[in-house]
C-alpha positions in Angstrom: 47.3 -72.4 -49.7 44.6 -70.6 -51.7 46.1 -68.1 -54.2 43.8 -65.1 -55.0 43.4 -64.1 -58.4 44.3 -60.5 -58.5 42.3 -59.7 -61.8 39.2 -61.1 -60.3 39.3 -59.2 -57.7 40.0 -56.3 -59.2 37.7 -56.7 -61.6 35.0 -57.3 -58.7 36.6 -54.0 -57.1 35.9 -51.7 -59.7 32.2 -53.3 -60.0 31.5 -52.7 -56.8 33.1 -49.0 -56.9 31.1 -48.4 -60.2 27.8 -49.4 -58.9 28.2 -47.5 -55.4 30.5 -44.9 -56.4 27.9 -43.8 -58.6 24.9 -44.3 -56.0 27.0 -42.4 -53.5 27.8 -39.6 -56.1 24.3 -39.5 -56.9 22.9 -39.3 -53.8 25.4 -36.7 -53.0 24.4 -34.5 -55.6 20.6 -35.2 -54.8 21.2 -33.7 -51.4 23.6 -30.7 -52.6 20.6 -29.5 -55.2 18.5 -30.3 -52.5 19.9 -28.6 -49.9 19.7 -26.0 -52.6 15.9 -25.9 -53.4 15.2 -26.0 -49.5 17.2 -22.9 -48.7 15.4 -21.0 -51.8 12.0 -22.2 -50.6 12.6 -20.7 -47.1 13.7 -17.4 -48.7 11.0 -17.3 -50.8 8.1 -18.3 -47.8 9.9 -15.7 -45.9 9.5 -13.2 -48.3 6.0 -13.9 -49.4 5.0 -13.9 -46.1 6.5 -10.3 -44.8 5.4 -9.1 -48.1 1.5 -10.3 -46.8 2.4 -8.1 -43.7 1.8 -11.8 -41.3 3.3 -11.2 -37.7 6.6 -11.8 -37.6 6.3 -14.7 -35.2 4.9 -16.8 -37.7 7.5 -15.9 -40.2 10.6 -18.0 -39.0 8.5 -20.7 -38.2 6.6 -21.3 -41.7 9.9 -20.6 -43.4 11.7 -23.4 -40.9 8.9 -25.7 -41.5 8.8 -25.3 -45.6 12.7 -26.1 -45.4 12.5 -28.9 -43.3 9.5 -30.6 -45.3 11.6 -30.1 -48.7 14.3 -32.0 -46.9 12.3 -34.5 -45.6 11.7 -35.6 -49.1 15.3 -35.3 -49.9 16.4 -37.7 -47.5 13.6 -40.0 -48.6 15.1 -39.9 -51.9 18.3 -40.5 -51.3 16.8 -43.6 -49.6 15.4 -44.5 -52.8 19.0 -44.4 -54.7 20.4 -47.1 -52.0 17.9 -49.3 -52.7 15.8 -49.3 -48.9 12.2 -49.0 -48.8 10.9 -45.7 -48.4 7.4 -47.1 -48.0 8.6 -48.6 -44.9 10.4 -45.8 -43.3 7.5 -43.5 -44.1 4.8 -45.7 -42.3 7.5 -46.1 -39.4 8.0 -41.9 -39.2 3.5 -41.5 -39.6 3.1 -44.1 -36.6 5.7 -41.9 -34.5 4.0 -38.8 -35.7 0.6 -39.6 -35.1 1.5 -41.1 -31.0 3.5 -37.7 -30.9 0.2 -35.9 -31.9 -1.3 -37.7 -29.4 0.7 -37.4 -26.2 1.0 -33.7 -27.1 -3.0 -33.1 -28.2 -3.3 -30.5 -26.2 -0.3 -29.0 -26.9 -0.7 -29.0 -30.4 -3.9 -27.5 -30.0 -2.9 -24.7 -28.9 0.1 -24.4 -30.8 -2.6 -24.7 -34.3 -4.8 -22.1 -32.3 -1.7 -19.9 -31.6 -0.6 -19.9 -35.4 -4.3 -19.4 -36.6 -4.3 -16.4 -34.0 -1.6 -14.9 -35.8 -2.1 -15.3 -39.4 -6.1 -13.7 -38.8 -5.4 -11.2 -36.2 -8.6 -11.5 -34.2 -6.9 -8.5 -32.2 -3.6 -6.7 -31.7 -1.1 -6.3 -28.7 -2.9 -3.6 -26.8 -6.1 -4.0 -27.6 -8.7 -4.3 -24.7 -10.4 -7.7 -25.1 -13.0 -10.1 -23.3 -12.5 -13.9 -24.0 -13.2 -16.7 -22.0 -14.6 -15.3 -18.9 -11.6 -12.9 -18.6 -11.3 -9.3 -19.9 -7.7 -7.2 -20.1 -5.3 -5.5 -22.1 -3.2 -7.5 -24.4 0.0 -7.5 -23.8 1.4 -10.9 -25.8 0.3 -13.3 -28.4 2.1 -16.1 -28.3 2.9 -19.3 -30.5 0.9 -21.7 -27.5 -0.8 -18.4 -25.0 -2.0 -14.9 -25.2 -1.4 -12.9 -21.8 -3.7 -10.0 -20.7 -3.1 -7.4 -18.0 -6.3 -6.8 -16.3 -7.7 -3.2 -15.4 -6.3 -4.0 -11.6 -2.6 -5.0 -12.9 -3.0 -8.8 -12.8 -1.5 -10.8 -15.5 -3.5 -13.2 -17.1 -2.1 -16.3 -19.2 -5.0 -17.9 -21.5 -4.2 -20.9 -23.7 -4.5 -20.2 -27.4 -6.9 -23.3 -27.6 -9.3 -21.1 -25.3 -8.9 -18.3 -27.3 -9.3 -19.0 -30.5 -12.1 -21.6 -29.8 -14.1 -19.0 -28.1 -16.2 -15.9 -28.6 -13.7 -12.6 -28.9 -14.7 -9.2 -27.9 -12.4 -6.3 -29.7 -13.3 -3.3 -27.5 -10.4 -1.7 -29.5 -11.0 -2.9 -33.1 -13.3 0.1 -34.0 -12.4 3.5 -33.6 -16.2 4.8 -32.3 -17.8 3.1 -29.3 -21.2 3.7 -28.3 -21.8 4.8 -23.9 -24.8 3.0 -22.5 -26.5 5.2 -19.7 -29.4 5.7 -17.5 -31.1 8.7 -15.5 -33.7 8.3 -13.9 -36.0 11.6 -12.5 -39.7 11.3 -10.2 -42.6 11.1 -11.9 -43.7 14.6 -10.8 -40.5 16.2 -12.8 -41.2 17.5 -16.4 -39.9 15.4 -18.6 -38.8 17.9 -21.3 -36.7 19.8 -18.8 -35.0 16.8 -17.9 -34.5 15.6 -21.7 -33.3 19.1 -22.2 -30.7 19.2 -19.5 -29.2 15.8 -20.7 -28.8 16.5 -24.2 -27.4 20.2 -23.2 -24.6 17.7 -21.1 -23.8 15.8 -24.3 -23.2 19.1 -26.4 -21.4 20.8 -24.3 -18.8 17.9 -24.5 -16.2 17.9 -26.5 -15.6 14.0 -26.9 -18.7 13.9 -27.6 -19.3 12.9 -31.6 -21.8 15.0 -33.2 -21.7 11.7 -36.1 -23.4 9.3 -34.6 -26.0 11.7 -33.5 -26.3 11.1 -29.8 -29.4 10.1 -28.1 -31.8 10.7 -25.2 -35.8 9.2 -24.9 -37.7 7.8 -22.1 -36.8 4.1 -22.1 -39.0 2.9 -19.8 -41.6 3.7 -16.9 -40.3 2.4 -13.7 -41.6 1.5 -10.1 -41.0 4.7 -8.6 -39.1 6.6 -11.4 -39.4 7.7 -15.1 -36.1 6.0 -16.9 -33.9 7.9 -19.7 -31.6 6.2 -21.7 -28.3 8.5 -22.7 -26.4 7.3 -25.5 -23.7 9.2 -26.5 -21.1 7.8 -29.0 -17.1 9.2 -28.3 -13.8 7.7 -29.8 -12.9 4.5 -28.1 -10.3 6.0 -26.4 -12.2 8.3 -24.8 -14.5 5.9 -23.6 -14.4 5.2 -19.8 -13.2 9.2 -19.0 -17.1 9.7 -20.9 -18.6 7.3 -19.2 -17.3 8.3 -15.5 -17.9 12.2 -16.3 -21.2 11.3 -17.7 -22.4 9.9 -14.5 -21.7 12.7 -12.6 -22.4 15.4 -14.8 -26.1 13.9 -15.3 -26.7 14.1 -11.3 -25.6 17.3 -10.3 -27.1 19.3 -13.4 -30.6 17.2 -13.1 -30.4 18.5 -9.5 -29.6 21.9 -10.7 -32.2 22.0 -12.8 -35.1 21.1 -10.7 -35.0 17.2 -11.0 -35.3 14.8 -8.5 -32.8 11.5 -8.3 -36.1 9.0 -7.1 -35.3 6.1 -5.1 -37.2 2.3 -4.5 -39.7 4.0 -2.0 -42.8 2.1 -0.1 -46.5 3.9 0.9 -48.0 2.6 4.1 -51.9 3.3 4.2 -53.1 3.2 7.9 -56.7 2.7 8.0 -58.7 3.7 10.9 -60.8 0.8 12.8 -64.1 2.1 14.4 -63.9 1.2 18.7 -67.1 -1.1 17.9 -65.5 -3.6 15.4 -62.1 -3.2 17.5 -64.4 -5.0 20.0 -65.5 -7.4 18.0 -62.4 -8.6 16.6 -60.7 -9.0 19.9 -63.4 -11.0 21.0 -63.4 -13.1 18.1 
């Protein structure tokens, strides 16, 4: 029988606890400081960002993702003190990223767009907007979709790639919004009555801002009418109750004060025949 030679292997014992007792005791350490550094970068993102006034649906995230890339390279460290290629688990973790990145392209997308959205602010929970084709109230701005309420109630869901890849329209970003309108009186009606009775309407409102100075001129000559153009500017909030009393005001005080509302009209010229070339056309 094979005696063992208790020296030897105590001697190989202690070798092998020395070599991996201080790889194990290293790596612990690497992970306790880096555990350490992580926490502290978080803290510090989060900070920096509320401090910047960014939404505060980015803020957890950035913060998470700051800590989880530190220990990322922590654990690739730690790697490094046991002796295993980190060049190989890297290229191993970027091929799983990037078919990830793939499969989820268009989530990502609009996850990027969504974070973008944001950190710029483009517009603000209750603003009134127009992107894409659609136009509402917004009511959330999410990480992957921003949802409007249209002006009839229905809830809209648009996906942040859409959004932010797209043409916005603020209708709430400035504080002043310009109304676009039309009147239209005959050509027989004196023109300076009717520019007087429109900008009489405009300064007798309120909402009305005297900065911007409102305006009123003959835009255009028209088929059967004579065309003004009414442009009064009004706080953005005040915008549509302008625009509908507006309408109605122009009309009844036109009318009041002489003015005619012209319409698309036709003029049929019936021209007498003689009996004699009556005759001659039937018989032709």
């Amino acid at each position: 029988m094979q005696e063992f030679d208790v020296g030897t292997i105590v001697n190989q014992s202690i070798d092998v606890l020395a070599s991996w007792g201080l790889k194990v005791l290293g790596a612990i350490a690497v992970l306790v400081i880096g555990r350490m550094i992580a926490s502290w970068g978080r803290k510090i993102t989060r900070r920096s960002l509320e401090r910047a006034g960014i939404d505060d649906t980015v803020i957890p995230f950035a913060s998470r993702l700051v800590y989880f890339l530190i220990m990322a390279f922590v654990l690739l460290a730690v790697l490094g003190l046991f002796g295993i290629p980190t060049t190989s688990v890297v290229a191993v973790l970027g091929a799983a990223s990037l078919a990830v990145g793939l499969a989820l392209q268009g989530t990502l997308t609009n996850f990027a767009a969504g974070v973008m959205l944001l950190i710029f602010r483009p517009f603000e929970v209750d603003d009134y907007i127009e992107v894409s084709g659609h136009a509402g109230t917004v009511k959330a701005i999410g990480v992957f979709a921003t949802t409007l309420n249209t002006v009839d109630n229905v809830q809209i869901t648009i996906p942040n790639g859409k959004v932010y890849g797209e043409a916005i329209k603020n209708f709430s970003a400035n504080e002043i919004r310009r109304v676009d309108l039309v009147a239209s009186v005959a050509y027989g009606d004196d023109l300076q009555v009717a520019r007087d009775t429109l900008m009489g309407i405009l300064e007798a409102d309120e909402r009305v801002l005297e900065d911007p100075a409102p305006t009123v001129a003959v835009s255009e000559l028209g088929a059967s009418s004579v065309d003004f153009v009414v442009r009064p500017w009004c706080r953005s909030e005040d915008y549509w109750d302008v625009r509908f009393d507006m309408t109605r005001r122009m009309k009844e005080s036109l009318e009041d004060a002489g003015c005619s509302i012209p319409f698309p009209q036709q003029d049929m010229h019936v021209i007498h025949v003689p009996d004699g070339l009556k005759d001659k056309l039937s018989a032709s």
